[in-house]
C-alpha positions in Angstrom: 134.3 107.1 115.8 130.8 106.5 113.8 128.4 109.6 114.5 125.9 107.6 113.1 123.5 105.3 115.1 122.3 101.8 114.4 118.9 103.4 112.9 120.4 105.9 110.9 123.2 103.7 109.8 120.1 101.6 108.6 118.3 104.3 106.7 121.6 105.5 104.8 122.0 101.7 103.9 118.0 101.1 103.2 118.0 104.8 101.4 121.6 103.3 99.0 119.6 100.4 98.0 116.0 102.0 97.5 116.2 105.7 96.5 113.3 107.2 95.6 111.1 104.5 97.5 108.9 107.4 99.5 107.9 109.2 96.2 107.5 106.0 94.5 104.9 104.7 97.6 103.2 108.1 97.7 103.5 110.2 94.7 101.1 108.8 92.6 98.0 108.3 95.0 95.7 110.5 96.2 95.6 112.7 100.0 92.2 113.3 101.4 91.7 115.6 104.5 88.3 116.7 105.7 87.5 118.9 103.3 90.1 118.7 100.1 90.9 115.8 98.2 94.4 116.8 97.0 97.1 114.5 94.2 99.2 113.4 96.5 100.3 113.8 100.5 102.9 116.0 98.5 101.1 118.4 97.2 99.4 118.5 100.8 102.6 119.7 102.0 103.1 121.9 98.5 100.1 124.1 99.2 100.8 124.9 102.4 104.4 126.0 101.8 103.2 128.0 98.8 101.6 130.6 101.5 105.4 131.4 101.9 106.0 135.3 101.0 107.3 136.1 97.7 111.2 135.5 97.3 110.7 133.7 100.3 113.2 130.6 101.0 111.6 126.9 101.2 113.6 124.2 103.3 112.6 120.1 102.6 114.1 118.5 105.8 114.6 115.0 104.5 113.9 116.2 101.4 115.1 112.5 99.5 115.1 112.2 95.6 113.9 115.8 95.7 109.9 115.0 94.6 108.6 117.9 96.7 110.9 120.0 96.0 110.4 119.7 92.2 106.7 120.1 93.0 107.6 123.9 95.0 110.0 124.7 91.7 107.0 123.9 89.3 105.2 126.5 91.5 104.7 130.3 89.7 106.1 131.8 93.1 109.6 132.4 93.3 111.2 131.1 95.8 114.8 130.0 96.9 114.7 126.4 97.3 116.7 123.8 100.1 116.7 120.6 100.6 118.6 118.4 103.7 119.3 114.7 103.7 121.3 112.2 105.4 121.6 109.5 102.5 123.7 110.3 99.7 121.4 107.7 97.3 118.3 110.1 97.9 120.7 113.2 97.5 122.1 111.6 93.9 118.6 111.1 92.6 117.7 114.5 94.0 120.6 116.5 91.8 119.6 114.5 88.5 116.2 115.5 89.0 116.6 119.1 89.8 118.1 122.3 88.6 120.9 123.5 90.1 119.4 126.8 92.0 118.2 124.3 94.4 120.8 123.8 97.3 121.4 120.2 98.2 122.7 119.7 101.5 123.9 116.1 103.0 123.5 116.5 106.6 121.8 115.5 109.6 118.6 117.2 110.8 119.8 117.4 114.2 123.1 119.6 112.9 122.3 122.1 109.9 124.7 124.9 108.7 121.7 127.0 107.4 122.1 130.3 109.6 119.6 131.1 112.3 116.5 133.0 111.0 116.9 132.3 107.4 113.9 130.1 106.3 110.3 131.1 105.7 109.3 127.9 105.3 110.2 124.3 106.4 108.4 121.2 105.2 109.3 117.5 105.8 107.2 114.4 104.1 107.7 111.2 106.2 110.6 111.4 108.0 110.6 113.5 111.4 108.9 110.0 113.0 112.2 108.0 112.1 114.8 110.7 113.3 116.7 110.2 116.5 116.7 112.5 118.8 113.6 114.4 117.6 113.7 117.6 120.3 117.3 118.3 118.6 115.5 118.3 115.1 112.8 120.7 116.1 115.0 122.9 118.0 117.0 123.2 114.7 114.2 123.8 113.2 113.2 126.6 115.3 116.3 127.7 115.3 116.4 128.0 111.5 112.9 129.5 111.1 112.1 133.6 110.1 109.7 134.1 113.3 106.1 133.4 112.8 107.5 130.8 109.9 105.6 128.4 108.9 106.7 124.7 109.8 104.5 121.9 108.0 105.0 118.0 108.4 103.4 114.8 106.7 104.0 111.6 109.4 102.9 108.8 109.8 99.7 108.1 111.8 98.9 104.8 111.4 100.3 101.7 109.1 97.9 100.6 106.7 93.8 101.7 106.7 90.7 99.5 107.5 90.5 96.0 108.6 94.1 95.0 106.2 96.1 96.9 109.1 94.8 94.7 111.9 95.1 91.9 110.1 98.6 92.7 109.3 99.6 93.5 112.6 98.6 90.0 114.2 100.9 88.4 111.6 103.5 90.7 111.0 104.4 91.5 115.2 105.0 87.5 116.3 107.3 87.0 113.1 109.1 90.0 114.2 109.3 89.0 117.7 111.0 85.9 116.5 112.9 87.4 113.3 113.9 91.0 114.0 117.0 92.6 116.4 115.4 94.6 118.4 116.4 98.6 116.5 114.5 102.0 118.3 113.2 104.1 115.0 112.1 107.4 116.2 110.7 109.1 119.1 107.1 107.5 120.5 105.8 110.7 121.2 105.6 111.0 117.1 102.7 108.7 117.3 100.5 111.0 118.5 98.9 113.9 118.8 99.3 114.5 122.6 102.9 113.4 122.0 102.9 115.7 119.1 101.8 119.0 121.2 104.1 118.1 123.6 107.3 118.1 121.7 106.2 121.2 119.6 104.9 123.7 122.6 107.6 124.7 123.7 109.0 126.8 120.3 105.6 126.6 118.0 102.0 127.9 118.3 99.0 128.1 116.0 99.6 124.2 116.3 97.0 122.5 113.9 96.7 118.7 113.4 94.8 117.0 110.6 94.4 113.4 109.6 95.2 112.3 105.8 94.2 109.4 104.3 96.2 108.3 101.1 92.8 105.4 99.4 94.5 102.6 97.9 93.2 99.7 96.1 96.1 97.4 95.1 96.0 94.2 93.7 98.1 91.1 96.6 101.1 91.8 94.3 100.7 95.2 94.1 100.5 95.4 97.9 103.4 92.8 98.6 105.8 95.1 96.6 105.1 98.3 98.1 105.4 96.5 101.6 108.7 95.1 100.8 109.7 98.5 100.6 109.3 99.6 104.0 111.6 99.6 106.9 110.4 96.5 109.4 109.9 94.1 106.2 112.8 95.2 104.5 114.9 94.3 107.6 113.4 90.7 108.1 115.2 87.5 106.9 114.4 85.9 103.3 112.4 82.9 105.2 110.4 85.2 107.4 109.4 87.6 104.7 108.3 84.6 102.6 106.3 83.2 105.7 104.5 87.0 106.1 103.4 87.1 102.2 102.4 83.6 102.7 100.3 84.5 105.7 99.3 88.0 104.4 97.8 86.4 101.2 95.7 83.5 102.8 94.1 86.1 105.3 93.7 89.1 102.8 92.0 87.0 99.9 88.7 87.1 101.9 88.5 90.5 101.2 89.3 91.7 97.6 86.5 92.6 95.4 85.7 91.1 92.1 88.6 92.8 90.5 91.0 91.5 93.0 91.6 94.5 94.4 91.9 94.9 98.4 90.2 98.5 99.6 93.3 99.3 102.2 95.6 103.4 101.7 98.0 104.5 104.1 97.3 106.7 107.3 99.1 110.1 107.3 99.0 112.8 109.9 99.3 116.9 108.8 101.0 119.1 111.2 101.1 123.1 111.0 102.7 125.5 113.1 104.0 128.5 113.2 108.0 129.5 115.3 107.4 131.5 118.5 109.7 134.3 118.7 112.5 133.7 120.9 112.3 135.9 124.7 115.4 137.9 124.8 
């Protein structure tokens, strides 16, 4: 019997082909929140797992080729460092790249073996918005958390920024319409904030929310081939993917500067909370 679902048998497949594709898309551009311009939406999540007491232990939920985690091992405090994945291509990458103190685990988020009140801190960078049953992750979560531990989350908030998104939209959604098996990615209520607060309520407080916006000025090319890389235009057939560039590139053109550059980034959301201790 496959445990797996149709979306998570897709991100194992996407994940074999592509490792390291998040870390490639977001590693090397900078976060901006309100008030802190930071390297990357990485390091966003880096500083505020660093507030994690001294021989405190770390957890990466979908931790991938392992980029934040080498970030929180670069990092003067010493801390015991985990990382969880589902996709043995992210978790091959991830053992190549880091020492071996750092515990690699291949499992799902809904299901860990960690023991119950034996993190400090859990992070996650662009993931929680593509698990299934997203309740079970954050109960595990919970569940896995000192209480009072900190839990702290990069999703996504919105596709691209500025005008390119809309424009995007109204080409990409009727070639996928057409092109694409219908596939449920995620939880809606990941969306948002409202849907946000609702899932966390229940087990979290000191619940902040924060956009982050990752600036971005690629060339058409440059653009194309980091779009290629994510999950809806990954899964669309040669001819339709073809048809979108073609499309993308006679509507963007308008609006590239003298260098050829389009002003466009991607839309991130920050989420902080804190586990409420369990009534006995």
């Amino acid at each position: 019997m496959d445990v797996f679902s149709p979306s998570e048998r897709y991100l194992q497949d996407f994940h074999q082909r592509v490792p390291g594709a998040t870390s490639a898309a977001f590693a090397g551009l900078p976060a901006e929140t309100r008030f802190r311009t930071y390297k990357s939406s990485y390091e966003v999540l880096a500083a505020a797992a660093l507030d994690c007491p001294a021989h405190g232990t770390i957890l990466d939920v979908a931790c991938g080729d392992g980029y934040l985690l080498g970030l929180l091992d670069a990092a003067s405090i010493p801390s015991k460092l985990i990382g969880v994945d589902l996709s043995d291509g992210e978790l091959g990458v991830a053992r190549r790249r880091l020492p071996r103190r750092i515990l690699l685990l291949r499992e799902l988020a809904q299901r860990m073996s960690l023991a119950g009140g034996s993190i400090d801190v859990v992070v996650s960078h662009m993931a929680l918005m593509l698990m299934d049953d997203i309740e079970a992750v954050l109960s595990e979560i919970h569940r896995v958390l000192i209480p009072d531990g900190r839990f702290a989350a990069i999703v996504g908030r919105t596709f691209l920024l500025g005008e390119a998104n809309d424009i995007f939209l109204d080409i990409f959604r009727p070639i996928a319409k057409v092109d694409l098996r219908p596939m449920a990615m995620g939880d809606r209520r990941t969306r948002s904030i409202d849907g946000w607060t609702g899932l966390l309520d229940s087990n979290f407080h000191d619940l902040k929310m924060e956009d982050v916006d990752v600036p971005w000025q690629p060339t058409l090319d440059e653009l194309w081939g980091a779009l290629i890389e994510t999950y809806d235009i990954d899964r669309l057939s040669g001819a339709a993917r073809l048809k979108l560039r073609e499309a993308l590139v006679g509507e963007l053109s308008s609006m590239l500067d003298r260098e050829g550059r389009l002003r466009t980034g991607w839309g991130l959301r920050l989420i902080e909370a804190r586990a409420t201790r369990l009534r006995e």
